[in-house]
C-alpha positions as CSV (number, residue, x, y, z in Angstrom):
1,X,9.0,25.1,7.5
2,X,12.9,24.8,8.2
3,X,12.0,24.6,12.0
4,X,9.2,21.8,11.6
5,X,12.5,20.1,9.7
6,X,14.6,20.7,12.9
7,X,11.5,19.1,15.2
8,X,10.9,16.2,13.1
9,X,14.9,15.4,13.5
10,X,14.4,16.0,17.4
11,X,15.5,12.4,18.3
12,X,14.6,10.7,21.7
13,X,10.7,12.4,21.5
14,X,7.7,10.6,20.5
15,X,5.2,11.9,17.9
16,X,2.8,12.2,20.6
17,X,5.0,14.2,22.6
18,X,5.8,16.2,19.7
19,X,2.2,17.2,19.2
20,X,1.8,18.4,23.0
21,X,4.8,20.8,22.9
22,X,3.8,22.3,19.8
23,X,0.2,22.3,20.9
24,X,1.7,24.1,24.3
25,X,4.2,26.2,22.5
26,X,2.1,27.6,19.2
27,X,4.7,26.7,16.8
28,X,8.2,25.0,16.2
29,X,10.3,28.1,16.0
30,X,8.9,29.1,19.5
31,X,10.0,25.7,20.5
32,X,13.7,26.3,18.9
33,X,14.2,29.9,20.1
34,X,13.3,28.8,24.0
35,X,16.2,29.3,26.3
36,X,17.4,26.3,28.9
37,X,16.1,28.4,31.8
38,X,12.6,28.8,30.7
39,X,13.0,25.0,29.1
40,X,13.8,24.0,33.4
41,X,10.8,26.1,34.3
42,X,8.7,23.8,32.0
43,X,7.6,21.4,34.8
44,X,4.6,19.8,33.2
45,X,8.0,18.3,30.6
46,X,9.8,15.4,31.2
47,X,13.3,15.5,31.7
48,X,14.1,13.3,29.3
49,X,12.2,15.9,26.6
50,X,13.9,18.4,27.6
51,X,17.4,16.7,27.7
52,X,16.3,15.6,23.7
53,X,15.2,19.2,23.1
54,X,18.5,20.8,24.3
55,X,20.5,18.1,22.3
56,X,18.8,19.0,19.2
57,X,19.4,22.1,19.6
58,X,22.8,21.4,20.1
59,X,23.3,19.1,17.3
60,X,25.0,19.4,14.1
61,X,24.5,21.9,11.3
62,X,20.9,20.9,10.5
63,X,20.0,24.2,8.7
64,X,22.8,22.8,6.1
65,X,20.6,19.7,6.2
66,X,17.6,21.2,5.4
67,X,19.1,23.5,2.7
68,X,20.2,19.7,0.9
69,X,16.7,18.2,1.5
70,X,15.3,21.3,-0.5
71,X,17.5,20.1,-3.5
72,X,16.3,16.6,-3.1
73,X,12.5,17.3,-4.2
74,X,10.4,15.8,-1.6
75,X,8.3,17.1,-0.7
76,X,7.5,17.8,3.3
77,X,3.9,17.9,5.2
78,X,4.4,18.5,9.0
79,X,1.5,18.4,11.1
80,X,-1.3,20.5,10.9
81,X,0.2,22.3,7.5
82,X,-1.4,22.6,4.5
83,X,-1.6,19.3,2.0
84,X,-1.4,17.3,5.7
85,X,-3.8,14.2,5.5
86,X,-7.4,15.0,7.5
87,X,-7.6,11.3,7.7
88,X,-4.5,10.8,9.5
89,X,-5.6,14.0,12.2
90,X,-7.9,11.2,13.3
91,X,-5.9,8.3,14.0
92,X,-4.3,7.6,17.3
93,X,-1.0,8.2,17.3
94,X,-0.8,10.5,14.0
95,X,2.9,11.1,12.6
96,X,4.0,14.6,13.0
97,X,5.1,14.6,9.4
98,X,5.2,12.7,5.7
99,X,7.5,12.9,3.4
100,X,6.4,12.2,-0.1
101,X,8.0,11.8,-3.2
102,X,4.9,12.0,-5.9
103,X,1.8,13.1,-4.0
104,X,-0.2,12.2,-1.6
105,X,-3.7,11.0,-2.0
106,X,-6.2,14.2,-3.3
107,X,-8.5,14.2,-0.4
108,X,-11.8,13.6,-2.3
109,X,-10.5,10.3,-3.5
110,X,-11.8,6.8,-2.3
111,X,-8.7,4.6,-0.9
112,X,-8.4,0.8,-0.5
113,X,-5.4,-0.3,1.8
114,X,-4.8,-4.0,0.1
115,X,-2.6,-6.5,2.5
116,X,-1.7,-9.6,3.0
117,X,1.5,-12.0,4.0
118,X,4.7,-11.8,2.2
119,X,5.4,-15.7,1.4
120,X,1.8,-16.0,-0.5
121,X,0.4,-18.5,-2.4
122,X,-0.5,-17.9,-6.5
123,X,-4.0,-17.7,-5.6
124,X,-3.2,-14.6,-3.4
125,X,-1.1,-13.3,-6.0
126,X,-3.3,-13.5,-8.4
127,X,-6.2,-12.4,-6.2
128,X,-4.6,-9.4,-4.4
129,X,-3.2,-7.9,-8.7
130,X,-7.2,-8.6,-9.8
131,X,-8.2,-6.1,-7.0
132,X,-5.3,-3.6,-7.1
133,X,-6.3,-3.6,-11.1
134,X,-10.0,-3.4,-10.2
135,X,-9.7,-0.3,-7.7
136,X,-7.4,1.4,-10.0
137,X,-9.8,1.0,-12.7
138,X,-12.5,2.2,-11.0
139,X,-10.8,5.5,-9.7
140,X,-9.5,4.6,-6.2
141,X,-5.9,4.3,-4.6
142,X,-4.8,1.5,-3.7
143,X,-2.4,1.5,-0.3
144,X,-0.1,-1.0,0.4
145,X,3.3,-1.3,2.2
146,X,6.0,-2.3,-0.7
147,X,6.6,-5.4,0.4
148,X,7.5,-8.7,-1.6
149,X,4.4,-10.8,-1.8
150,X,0.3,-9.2,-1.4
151,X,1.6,-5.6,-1.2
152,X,3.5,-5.7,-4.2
153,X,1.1,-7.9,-6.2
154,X,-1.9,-5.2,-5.3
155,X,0.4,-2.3,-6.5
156,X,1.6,-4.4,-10.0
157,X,-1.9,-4.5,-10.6
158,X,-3.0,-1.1,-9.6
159,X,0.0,0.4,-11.8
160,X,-0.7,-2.2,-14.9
161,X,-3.1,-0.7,-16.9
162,X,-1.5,3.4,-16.5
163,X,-0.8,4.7,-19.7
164,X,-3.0,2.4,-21.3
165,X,-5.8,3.5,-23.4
166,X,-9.3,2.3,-25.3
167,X,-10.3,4.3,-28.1
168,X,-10.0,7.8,-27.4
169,X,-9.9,7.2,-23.5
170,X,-7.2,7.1,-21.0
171,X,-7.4,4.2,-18.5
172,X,-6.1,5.6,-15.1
173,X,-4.9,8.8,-14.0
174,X,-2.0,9.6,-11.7
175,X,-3.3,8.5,-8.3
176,X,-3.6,4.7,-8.3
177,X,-1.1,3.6,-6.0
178,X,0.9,4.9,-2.9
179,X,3.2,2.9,-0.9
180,X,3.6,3.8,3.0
181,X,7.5,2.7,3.2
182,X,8.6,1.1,6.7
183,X,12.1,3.2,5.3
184,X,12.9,6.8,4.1
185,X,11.3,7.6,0.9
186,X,14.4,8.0,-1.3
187,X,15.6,4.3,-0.2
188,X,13.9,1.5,-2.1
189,X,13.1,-1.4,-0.1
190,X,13.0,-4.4,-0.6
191,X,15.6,-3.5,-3.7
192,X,14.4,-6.0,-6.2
193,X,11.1,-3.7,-6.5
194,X,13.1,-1.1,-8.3
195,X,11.2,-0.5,-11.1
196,X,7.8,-1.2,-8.9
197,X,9.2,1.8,-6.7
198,X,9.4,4.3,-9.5
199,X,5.9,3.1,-10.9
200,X,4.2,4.0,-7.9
201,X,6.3,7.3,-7.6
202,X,4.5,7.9,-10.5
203,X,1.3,6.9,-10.4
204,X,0.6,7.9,-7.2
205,X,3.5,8.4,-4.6
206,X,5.8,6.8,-1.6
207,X,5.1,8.0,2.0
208,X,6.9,7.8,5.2
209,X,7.2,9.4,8.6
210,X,10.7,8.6,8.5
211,X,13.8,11.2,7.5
212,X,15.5,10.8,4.3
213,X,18.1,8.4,4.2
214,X,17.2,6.3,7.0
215,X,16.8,2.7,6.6
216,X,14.5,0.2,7.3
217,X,14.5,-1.1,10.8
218,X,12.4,-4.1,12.0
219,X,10.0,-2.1,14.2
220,X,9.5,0.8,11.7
221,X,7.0,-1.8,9.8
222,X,4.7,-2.5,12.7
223,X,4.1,1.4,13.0
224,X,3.5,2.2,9.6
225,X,0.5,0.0,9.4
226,X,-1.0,2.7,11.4
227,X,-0.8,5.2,8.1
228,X,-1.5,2.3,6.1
229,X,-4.9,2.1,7.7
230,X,-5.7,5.6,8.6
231,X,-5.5,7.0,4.7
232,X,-7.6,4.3,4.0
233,X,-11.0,4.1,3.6
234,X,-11.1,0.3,3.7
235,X,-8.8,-2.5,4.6
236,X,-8.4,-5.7,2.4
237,X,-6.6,-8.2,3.7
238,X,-5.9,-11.5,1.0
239,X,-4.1,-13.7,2.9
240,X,-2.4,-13.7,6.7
241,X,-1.1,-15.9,8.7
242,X,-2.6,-16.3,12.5
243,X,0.0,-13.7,13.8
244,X,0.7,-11.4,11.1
245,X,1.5,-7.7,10.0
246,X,-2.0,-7.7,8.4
247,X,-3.6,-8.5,11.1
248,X,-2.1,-5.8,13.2
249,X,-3.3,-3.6,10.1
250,X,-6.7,-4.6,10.3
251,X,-7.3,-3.8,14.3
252,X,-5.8,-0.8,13.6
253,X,-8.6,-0.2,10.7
254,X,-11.6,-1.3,13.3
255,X,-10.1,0.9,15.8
256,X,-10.0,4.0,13.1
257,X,-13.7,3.1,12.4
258,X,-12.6,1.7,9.1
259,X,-14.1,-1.4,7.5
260,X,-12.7,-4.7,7.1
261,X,-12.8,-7.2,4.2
262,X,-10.8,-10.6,3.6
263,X,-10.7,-13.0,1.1
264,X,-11.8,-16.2,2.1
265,X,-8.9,-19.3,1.9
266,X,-9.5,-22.6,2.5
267,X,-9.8,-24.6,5.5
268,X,-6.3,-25.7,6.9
269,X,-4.2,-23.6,4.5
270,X,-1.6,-21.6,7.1
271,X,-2.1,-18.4,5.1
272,X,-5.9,-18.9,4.9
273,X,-5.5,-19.2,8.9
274,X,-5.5,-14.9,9.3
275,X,-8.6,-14.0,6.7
276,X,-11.0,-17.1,8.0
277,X,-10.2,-16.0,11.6
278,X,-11.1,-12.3,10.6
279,X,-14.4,-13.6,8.8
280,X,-15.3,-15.3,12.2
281,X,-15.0,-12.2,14.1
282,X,-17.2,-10.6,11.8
283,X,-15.1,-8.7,8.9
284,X,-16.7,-8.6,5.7
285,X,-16.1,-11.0,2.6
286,X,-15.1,-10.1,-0.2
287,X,-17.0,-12.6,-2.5
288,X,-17.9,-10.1,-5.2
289,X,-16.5,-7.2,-7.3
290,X,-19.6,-5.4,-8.0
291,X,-21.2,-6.1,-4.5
292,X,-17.6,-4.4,-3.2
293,X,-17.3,-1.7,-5.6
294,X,-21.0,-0.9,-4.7
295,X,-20.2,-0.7,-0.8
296,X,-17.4,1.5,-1.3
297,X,-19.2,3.7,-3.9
298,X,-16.9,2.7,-6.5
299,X,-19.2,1.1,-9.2
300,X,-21.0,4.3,-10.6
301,X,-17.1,5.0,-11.2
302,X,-16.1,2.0,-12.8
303,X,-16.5,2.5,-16.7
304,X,-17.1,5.8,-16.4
305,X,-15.9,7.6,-19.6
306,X,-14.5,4.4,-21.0
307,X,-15.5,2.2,-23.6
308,X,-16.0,-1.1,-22.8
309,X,-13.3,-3.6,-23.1
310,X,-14.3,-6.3,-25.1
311,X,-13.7,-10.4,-24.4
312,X,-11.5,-12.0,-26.8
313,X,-12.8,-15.2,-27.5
314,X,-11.1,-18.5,-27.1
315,X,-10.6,-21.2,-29.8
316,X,-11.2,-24.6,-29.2
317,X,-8.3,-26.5,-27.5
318,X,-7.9,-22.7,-25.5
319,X,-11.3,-23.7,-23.8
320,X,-10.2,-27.8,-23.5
321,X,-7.0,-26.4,-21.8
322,X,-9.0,-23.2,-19.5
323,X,-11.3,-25.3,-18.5
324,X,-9.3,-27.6,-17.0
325,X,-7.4,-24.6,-14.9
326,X,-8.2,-24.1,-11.0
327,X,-6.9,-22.2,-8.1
328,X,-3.6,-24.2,-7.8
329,X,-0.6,-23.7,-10.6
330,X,-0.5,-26.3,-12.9
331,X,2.8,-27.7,-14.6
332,X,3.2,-28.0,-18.8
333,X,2.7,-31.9,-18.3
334,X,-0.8,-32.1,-16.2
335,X,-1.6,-29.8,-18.8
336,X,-0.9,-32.5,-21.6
337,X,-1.6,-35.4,-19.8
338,X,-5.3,-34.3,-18.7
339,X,-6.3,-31.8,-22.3
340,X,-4.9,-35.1,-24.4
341,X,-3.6,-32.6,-26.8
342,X,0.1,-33.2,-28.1
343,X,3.3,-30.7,-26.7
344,X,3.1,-28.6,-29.6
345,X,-1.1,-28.4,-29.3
346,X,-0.5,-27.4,-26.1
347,X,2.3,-25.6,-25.8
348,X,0.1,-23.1,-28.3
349,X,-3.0,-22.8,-26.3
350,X,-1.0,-21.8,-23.4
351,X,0.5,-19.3,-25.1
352,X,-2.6,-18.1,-26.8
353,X,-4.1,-18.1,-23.3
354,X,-1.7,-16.0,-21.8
355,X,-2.1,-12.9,-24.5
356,X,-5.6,-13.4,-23.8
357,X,-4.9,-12.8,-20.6
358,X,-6.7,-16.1,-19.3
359,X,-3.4,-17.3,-17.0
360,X,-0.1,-16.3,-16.4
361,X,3.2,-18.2,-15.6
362,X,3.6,-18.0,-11.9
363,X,6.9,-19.8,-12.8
364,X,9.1,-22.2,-15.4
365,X,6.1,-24.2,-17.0
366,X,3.5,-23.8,-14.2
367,X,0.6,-21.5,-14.9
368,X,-2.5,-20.4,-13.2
369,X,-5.7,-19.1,-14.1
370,X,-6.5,-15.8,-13.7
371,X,-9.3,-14.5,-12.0
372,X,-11.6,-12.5,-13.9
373,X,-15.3,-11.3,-13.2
């Protein structure tokens, strides 16, 4: 394993080419013990490999390296070894290694990669926690990239209800949520999603083909969406601009063979621009939970050894108040102004709304409804 560690380090060689010497070679330690002069004999090699080879080779103490990795706990799948994704042996382009802190998804298990553009609207924020919530619920993973807006949204709600429990039963296990990191696995970007970070460490795990303790780089996001997609089983995409990251995601998904869904927006809204244009070229809508669930063979799974969770019902001026609740936040004093209650009224069916779990505060005296099927 220590030599997979040196080839992965090998800078100035493509996965791809990675693949072909080891594929030509047998094995990594083959690779490292090769002398210069049957390196030069190597025609079929580029130069430039086999200049990056002999620098590797000649680089710093990276058997001390490895030795301090071993300490750090994560763990470290190369290609082709044991625990190393099947999904991702299909994909173009496959990484020559992961490395995970947590676990990687069990191979049996249904994923959902879940999408979408950064600066999103409340509707999409909303939208994009109900489904992360609903796949965890119903047993799948839900893949997403850790960034500020859909991604993390889908893994809040995908990690909301762990721990949680009805009766007797225990709500979701520990593989609900993995984040593919555009970054090395022990660095937590963006830093505000801390405690989001640790969450999905534990309830599922944090992924990257990138060596511990390097940072985020601007093209390291683009090529990730390639893992994103290839350990799913479906792509969801909530909302997108017309040139986006999640678009990129989703052509990577039809090229893998993977389906597509979107979430419809509304006409002329720029982040409705990316999922109406990927309706129009034929993805698949997600309209439905059930009808969803059903496709991905999710809904058999659903409330399976569960009890059911039962609706709390709403009093009187909570239903005057709901009711008048849409897609768009709504401040304290539309609230007022359209229910006709008084301030303190309510002030009190707001706040009897949100530990029903009807709305949330998106932010200072705004709410929004949340969606529930």
């Amino acid at each position: 394993m220590k030599y997979a560690f040196w080839f992965a380090g090998a800078a100035g060689i493509s996965n791809m080419e990675k693949l072909r010497l080891l594929e030509l070679f047998g094995s990594e330690e083959e690779i490292y013990h090769m002398t210069e002069y049957r390196l030069d004999q190597m025609h079929m090699i580029p130069e430039r490999t086999k200049e990056a080879l002999l620098a590797a080779k000649k680089g710093e103490d990276w058997e001390r390296e490895y030795q301090k990795f071993l300490e750090t706990g994560i763990q470290f799948f190369p290609y082709g070894s044991p625990g190393y994704p099947e999904k991702l042996t299909h994909i173009y382009d496959p990484p020559y290694c992961l490395y995970v802190k947590g676990k990687l998804p069990p191979k049996e298990q249904i994923c959902i990669a879940v999408v979408g553009a950064r600066k999103c609207t409340s509707y999409g924020q909303a939208a994009a926690e109900l489904i992360g919530r609903k796949l965890a619920l119903a047993g799948a993973g839900v893949i997403s990239g850790m960034a500020y807006g859909i991604d993390t949204a889908a893994h809040e709600g995908a990690v909301s209800p762990w721990g949680e429990q009805y009766g007797r039963n225990r709500i979701v296990t520990e593989s609900a949520a993995y984040g593919v990191l555009g970054c090395g696995v022990d660095i937590c970007y963006p830093a505000r999603n801390r405690q989001l970070y640790h969450k999905v460490e534990t309830c599922g795990g944090l992924i990257s083909e990138f060596p511990v303790g390097c940072g985020p780089q601007k093209w390291f996001f683009p090529m990730r969406n390639r893992i994103i997609s290839g350990l799913s089983d479906a792509v969801v995409v909530v909302e997108a601009r017309k040139r986006s990251g999640s678009l990129i995601t989703a052509d990577l998904a039809l090229e893998q063979g993977k389906p597509v869904y979107a979430v419809p927006g509304r006409i002329g809204d720029e982040l409705s621009y990316g999922t109406n244009w990927l309706l129009s070229q034929g993805a698949e809508v997600l309209y439905s939970f059930k009808e969803f669930m059903q496709e991905m063979g999710l809904f058999a799974r659903e409330d399976q050894g569960r009890e059911k969770i039962v609706e709390i019902p709403l009093e009187k001026n909570e239903w005057l108040v709901y009711s008048g609740f849409g897609s768009t936040p709504k401040h304290l004093e539309a609230v007022i102004e359209e229910s006709g209650l008084t301030f303190a009224e309510a002030a009190a069916a707001l706040a009897g709304l949100k530990k029903k779990g009807r709305i949330q505060e998106v932010y200072k005296n705004y709410f929004i409804k949340v969606m529930i099927e």
